[in-house]
C-alpha positions as CSV (number, residue, x, y, z in Angstrom):
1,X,0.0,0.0,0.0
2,X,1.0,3.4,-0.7
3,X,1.5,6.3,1.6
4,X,0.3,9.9,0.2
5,X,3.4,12.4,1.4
6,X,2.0,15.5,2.2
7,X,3.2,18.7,0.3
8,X,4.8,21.0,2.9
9,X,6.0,24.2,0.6
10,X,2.7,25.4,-0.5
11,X,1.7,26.1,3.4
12,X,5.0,27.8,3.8
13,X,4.4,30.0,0.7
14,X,1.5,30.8,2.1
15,X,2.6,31.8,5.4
16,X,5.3,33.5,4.2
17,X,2.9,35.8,2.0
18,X,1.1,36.3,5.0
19,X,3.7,37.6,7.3
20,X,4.6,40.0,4.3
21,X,1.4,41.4,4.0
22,X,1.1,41.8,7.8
23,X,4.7,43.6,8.1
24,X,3.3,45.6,5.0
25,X,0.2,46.6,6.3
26,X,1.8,47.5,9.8
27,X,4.6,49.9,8.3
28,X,2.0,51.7,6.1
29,X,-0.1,52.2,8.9
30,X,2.0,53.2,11.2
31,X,1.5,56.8,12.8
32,X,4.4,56.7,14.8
33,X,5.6,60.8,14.0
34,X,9.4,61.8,14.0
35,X,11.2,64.6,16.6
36,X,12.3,66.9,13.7
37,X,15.2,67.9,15.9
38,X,16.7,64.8,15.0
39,X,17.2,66.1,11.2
40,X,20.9,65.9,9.7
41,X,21.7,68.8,7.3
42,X,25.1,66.9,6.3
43,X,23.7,63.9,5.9
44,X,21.0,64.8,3.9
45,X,23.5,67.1,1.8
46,X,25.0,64.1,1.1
47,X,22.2,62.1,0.4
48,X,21.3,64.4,-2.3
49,X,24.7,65.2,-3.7
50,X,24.6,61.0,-4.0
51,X,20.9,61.4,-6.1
52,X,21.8,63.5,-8.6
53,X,24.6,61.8,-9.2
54,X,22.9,58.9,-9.7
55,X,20.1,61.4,-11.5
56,X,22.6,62.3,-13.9
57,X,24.5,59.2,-14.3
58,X,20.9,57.0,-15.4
59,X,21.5,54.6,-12.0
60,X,17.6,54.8,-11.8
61,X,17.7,51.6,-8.8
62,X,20.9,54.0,-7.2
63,X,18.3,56.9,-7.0
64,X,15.9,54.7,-5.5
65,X,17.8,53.3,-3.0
66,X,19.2,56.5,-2.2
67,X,15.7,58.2,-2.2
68,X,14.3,55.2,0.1
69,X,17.3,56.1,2.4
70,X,16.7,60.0,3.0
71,X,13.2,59.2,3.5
72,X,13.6,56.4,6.0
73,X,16.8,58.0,7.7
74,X,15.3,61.4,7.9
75,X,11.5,61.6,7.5
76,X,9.4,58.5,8.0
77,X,10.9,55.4,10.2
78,X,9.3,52.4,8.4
79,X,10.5,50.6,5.6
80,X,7.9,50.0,3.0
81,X,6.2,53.9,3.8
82,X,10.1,54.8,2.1
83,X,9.9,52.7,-0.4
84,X,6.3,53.9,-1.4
85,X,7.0,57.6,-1.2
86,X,10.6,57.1,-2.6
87,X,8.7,55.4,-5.7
């Protein structure tokens, strides 16, 4: 007689998936606010001198990153919020 082995993957897929959209769904709704005496002039001088060079240079996924990383660093705390206002 033969034994059926169960398929384990597909129910870590789908756990996976769901623990992304819950980290998703927490970052964007985060309302956590930021102490704006915490802002940087240098770094975000830097930051920028960094975006147009990738700007100017055509690195489109440099700008992003470097985008995603004045946002998070100096504006908003949470991950994907950067990523979605840096897109």
């Amino acid at each position: 007689m033969r034994v059926k082995k169960r398929r384990r993957w597909p129910w870590a897929v789908v756990a996976a998936a769901l623990l992304l959209a819950v980290w998703i769904a927490r970052d964007l709704t985060d309302g956590t606010a930021r102490d704006i005496r915490s802002f940087d002039g240098h770094e975000v001088g830097r930051l920028e001198t960094a975006m147009w060079k990738a700007y100017y240079g055509h690195q489109r996924l440099r700008l992003f990153v470097d985008l995603t990383s004045l946002i998070r660093q100096q504006y908003i705390p949470r991950f994907w919020r950067a990523a979605l206002a840096g897109f």
